[in-house]
C-alpha positions in Angstrom: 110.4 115.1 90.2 108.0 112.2 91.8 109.5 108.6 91.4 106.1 107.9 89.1 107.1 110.8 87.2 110.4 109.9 86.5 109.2 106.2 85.3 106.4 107.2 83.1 109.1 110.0 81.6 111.4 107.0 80.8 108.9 104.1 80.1 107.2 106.8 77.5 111.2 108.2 75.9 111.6 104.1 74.7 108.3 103.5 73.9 109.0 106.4 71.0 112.2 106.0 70.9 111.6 102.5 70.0 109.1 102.9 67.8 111.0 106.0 65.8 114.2 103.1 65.3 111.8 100.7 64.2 109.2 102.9 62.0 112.8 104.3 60.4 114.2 100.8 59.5 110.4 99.9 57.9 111.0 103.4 55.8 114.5 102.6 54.6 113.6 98.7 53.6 110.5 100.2 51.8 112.7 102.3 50.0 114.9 99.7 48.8 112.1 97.0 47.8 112.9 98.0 44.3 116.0 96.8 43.9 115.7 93.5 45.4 117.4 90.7 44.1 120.9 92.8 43.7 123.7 93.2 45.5 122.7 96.3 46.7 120.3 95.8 47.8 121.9 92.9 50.4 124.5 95.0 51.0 121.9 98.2 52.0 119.4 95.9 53.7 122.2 94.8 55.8 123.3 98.0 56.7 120.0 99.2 57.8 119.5 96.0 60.2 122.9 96.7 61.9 121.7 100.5 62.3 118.2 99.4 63.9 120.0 96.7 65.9 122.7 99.4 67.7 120.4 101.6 67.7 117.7 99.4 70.1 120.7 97.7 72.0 121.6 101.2 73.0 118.2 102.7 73.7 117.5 99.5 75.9 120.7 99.6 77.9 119.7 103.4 79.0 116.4 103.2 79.7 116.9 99.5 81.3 119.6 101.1 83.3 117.5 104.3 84.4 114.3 102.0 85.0 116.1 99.5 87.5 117.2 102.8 89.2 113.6 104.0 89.6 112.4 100.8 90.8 114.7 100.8 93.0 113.9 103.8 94.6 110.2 103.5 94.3 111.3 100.0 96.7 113.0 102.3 99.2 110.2 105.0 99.5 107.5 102.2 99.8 110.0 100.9 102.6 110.7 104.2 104.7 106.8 104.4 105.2 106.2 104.5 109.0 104.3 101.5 109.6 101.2 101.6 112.2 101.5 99.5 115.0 99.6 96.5 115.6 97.3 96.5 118.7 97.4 94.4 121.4 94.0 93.4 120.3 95.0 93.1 116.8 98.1 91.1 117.5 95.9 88.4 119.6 93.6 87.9 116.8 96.9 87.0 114.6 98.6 85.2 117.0 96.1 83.2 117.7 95.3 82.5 114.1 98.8 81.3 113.5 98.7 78.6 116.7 95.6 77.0 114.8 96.5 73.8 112.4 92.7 74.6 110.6 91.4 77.8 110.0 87.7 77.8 108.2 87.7 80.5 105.5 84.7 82.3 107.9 87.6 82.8 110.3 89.6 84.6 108.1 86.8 86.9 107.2 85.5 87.7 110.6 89.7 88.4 111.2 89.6 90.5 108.0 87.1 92.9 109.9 88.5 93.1 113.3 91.7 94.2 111.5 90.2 95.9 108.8 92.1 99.4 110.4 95.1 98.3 109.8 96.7 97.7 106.3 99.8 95.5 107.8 97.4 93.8 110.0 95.8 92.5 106.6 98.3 91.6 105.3 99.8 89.5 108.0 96.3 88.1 107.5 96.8 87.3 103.8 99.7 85.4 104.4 98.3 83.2 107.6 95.7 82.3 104.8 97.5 81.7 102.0 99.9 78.8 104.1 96.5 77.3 105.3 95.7 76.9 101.3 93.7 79.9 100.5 94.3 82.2 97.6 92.1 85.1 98.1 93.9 88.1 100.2 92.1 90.6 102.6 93.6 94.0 101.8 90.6 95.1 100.6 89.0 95.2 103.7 91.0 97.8 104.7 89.2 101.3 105.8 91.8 103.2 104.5 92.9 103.8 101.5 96.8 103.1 101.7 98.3 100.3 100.6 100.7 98.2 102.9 104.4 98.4 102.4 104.0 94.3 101.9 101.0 94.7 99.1 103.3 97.9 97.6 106.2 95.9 97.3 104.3 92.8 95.6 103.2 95.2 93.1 106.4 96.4 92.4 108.1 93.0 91.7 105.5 92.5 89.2 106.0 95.9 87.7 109.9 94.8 87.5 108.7 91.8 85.8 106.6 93.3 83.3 108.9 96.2 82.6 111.7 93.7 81.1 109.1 92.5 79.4 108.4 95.6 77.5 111.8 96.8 76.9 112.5 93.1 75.3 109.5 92.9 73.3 107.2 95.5 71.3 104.3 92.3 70.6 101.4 91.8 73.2 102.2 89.5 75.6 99.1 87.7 75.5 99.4 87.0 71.7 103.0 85.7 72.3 101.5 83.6 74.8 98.7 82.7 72.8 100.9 81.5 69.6 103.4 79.3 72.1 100.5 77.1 73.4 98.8 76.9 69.7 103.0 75.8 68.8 102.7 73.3 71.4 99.3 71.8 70.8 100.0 71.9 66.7 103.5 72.9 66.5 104.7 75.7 63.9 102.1 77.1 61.2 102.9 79.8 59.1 104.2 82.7 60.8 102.2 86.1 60.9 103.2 89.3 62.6 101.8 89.2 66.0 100.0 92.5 67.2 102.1 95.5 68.5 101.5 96.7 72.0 98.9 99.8 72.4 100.8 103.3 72.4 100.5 104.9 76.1 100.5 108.5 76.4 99.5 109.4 79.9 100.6 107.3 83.3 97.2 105.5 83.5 97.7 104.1 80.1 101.4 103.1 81.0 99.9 101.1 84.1 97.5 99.3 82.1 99.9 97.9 80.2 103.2 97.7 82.6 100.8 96.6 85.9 97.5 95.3 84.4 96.5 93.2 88.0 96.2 96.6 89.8 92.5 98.1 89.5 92.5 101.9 88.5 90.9 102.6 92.0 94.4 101.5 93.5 96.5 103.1 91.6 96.7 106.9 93.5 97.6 104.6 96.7 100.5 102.6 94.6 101.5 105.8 93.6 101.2 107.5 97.1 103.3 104.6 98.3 106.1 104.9 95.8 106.7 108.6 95.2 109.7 110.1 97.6 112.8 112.7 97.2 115.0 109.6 96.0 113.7 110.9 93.0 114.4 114.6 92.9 
């Protein structure tokens, strides 16, 4: 099985697994809404918050523990890619880049197409701009469609990122976000529920959510990049 596969097989087991813990605690406290204000109902309530609780802890540690392993391994595939050598033409235009104190941003372009044939080239290139205070990167210049083992291994830091994320919290990010800087500009309102996360129930709805910065069009190269026999 591909190292994608595996992920998407895990992400998608505690996403319902999740979801079943927490749609059967919501059934249970349902249940016992009538006989609130006894003791019973304490004592039952209780009980079925300790259940959920284990019951997530658990979940979390093995799928945490399984999707650190296939990160890792996606890492090691991405890294066992045979990288294309530079040229000696290609590793002029770089050198000579990093002897200048000022590049212009035209530079960097006119770079960006000399070494558009090379995806590590590029990259090379992204960093030279990015210490002379430029943002923007030049993968995309690239004629091919692979994505450098530097670009790959970017995106799979954030994927790391985002995947603790997930397993930690079932609410959108961006409305958790949201509500923090609305606490901080007006402190605490009253509390609503904040939105759940979308269900995903294919890869490309996984990666939406768990690696939004990636465009669709780059995902087949991420996955090209990542998938190896670690994961058989």
């Amino acid at each position: 099985m591909k190292n994608t596969e595996l992920f998407f097989k895990t992400v998608k087991k505690f996403q319902d697994g999740r979801n079943y813990i927490n749609s059967t605690y919501e059934k249970r406290m349902k249940e016992l809404e009538r006989t609130k204000g006894s003791q019973y109902y304490v004592d039952e309530s209780a009980k079925a918050q300790t259940a959920r609780d284990n019951a997530l802890k658990a979940l979390k540690a093995e799928c945490g523990d399984n999707l650190n392993d296939i990160i890792s391994f996606m890492q090691r595939a991405n890294k066992q890619r045979p990288m294309k050598a530079p040229t000696a033409e290609e590793l002029n235009i770089l050198q000579l880049l990093k002897l200048k104190d000022n590049i212009s941003e035209q530079e960097l372009e006119s770079a960006a197409i000399a070494l558009k044939g090379n995806p590590t080239c590029l990259s090379a290139l992204t960093e030279i701009g990015r210490k002379a205070g430029y943002l923007r990167g030049y993968n995309h210049y690239a004629e091919s469609k692979e994505m450098s083992i530097e670009e790959t291994e970017g995106a799979l830091r954030q994927l790391a990122k985002n995947v603790n994320d997930f397993l930690e919290f079932d609410t959108k990010k961006t409305a958790r976000i949201a509500e923090q800087i609305h606490s901080n500009l007006y402190g605490k309102g009253e509390s609503r529920p904040l939105p759940k996360r979308e269900p995903f129930t294919d890869m490309r709805e996984a990666m939406k959510e768990l690696l939004p910065s990636m465009g669709e069009d780059r995902l087949e190269s991420f996955y090209n990049a990542v998938d190896g026999a670690e994961g058989e």
